[in-house]
Structures are given as structure tokens and as C-alpha cells.
N, C-alpha and C positions, 0 to 999 in steps of 0.2 A: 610195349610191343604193338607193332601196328596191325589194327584189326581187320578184317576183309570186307571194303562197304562197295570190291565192284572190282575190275582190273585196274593194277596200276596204268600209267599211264605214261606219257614224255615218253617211250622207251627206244628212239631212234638219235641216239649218237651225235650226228649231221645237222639235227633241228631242234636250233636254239629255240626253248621256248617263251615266245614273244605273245605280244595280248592278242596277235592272228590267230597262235596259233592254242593258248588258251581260252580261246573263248568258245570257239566250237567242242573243245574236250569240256569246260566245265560247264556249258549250256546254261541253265537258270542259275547254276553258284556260280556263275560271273561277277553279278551283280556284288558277292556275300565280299569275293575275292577282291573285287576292286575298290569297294568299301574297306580292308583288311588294308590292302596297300599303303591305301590316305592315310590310315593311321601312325604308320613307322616313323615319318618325320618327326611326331609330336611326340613319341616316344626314344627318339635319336636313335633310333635301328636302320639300316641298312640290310637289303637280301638280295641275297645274288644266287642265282641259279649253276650248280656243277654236278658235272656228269659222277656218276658214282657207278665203278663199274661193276663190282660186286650185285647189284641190285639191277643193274642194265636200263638203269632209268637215270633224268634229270631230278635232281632235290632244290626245295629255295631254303636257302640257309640264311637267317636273322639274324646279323650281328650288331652289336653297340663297340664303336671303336672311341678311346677317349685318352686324356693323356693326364699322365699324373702330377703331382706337385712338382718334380723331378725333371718332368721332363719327360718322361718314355711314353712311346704310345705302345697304349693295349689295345684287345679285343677280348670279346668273350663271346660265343655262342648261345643266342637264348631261343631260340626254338629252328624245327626241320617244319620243313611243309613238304608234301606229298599230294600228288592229283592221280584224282581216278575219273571215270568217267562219270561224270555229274557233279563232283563233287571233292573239296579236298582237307588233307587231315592236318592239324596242325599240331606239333607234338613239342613239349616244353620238358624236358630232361631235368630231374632235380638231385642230388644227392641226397641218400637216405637221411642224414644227418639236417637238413633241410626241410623236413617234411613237414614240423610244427610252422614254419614262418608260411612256406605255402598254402598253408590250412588258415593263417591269420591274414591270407590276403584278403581285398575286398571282389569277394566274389558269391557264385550264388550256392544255398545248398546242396544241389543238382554236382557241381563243379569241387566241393566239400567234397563229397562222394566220391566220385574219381581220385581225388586225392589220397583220401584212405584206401581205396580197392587197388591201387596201382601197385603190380608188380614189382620188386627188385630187382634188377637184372647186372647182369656182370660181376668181375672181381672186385670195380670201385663201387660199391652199393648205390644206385642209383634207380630212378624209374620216372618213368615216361606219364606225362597228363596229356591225353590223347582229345582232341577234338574232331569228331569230325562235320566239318561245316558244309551246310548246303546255302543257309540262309546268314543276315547279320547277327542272328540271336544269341549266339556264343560268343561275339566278338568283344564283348566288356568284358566278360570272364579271361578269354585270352590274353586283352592286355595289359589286363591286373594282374597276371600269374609273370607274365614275361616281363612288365614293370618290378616286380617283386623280385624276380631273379636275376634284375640288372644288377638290384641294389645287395646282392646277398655274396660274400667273398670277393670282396671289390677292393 
């Protein structure tokens, strides 16, 4: 579940959120966020930003599209991003049944932790590894968890 480190943000319909207009809402986690960005290519993610209207905010959604031996292209969902003012959350969805591989990524104790404390939520047993970044310091942890979840029911 997503924590409160501030108000959400994006919450204007009409305005796409571009690096104009990210950069004055995330002010010094600019930097964390544009460092985060780099990273997607080398982990073959793609994010795109969509309005979510339930929430009346813009979300970036991480996905890995790839195509099977077969032939069909996939996608899967491996993590939301959320911006608030300073700062933004990056949330990595696991099934409960998942929970051991996630605990065996390569990450830090700190991030171990969140793993265990993390909620179940919904009918499909699932829960949320919440980051909230200001700085790059999280950013290994992050792409170790969503590297791990690319490769996990694939």
C-alpha cells in the first residue's frame, strides 16, 4: 500500500508529465529519478506514463515486452512509480507465493525487511515492496527486485 511521504502529485488530466514538468515537482530527486530512467534500457523495461482515474493522478508503469519461442509477444508489469512533491515511490507488486525468490534477490538487508513486513493485499494474494526515493541509494535494490520479477512466471 502506498505510504504518505507528501501529496500525490501529476494530478491534472491535460499535462502530460514531461522532464519540464518533473523536475520542478521532484526538485532534488530529480537527479535519483533520472538516474532510475538510465537504468530501464539495461534492464529491457520500458515506462510509460497513464492517467489512472480512480486516483486522479498520472502513474509510470515499467514494463518488459519480449516474445516467446513461438512467436507471441508478451508483457508483464514489474513495477508503478508514483511522484509526490520531492520525491517518488516506486512499488514492485509480488505474489505472495513469490515471496521466498524476492527475499533471495541480491539486495540489501534494509530491503530484506520490507519484504517481510509487506502487507498482502487483494483476493490474488499479492503485496507491494515500496520504495520511496529521494536519492540514488535505493536504486540497486530496486533493480534487483524488478530484475528478479522479470524473470519469475515467465
Amino acid at each position: 500500500m502506498m505510504e504518505k511521504h507528501g501529496d500525490l502529485q501529476l494530478r491534472d488530466h491535460w499535462v502530460f508529465p514531461t522532464n519540464d514538468v518533473l523536475m520542478p515537482t521532484l526538485g532534488n530527486s530529480y537527479a535519483a529519478y533520472e538516474s532510475f530512467q538510465e537504468e530501464l534500457p539495461g534492464l529491457e523495461i520500458e515506462q510509460e506514463w497513464q492517467w489512472y482515474t480512480p486516483h486522479k493522478a498520472w502513474f509510470g508503469r515499467g514494463q518488459h515486452f519480449w516474445t516467446t519461442t513461438r512467436g507471441t509477444h508478451k508483457e508483464k508489469t514489474l513495477y508503478w512509480l508514483h511522484v509526490f512533491g520531492g520525491s517518488f515511490d516506486v512499488a514492485v507488486w509480488f505474489k505472495e507465493k513469490n515471496r521466498m525468490e524476492a527475499m533471495r534477490a541480491n539486495v540489501s538487508d534494509k530491503t530484506r525487511q520490507l519484504i517481510l513486513d509487506a502487507k498482502i493485499i487483494g483476493k490474488v494474494p499479492t503485496f507491494p515492496v515500496v520504495f520511496n526515493v529521494t536519492t540514488t541509494e535505493p536504486l540497486a535494490d530496486i533493480c534487483a527486485l524488478i530484475d528478479c520479477k522479470k524473470l519469475l512466471e515467465r
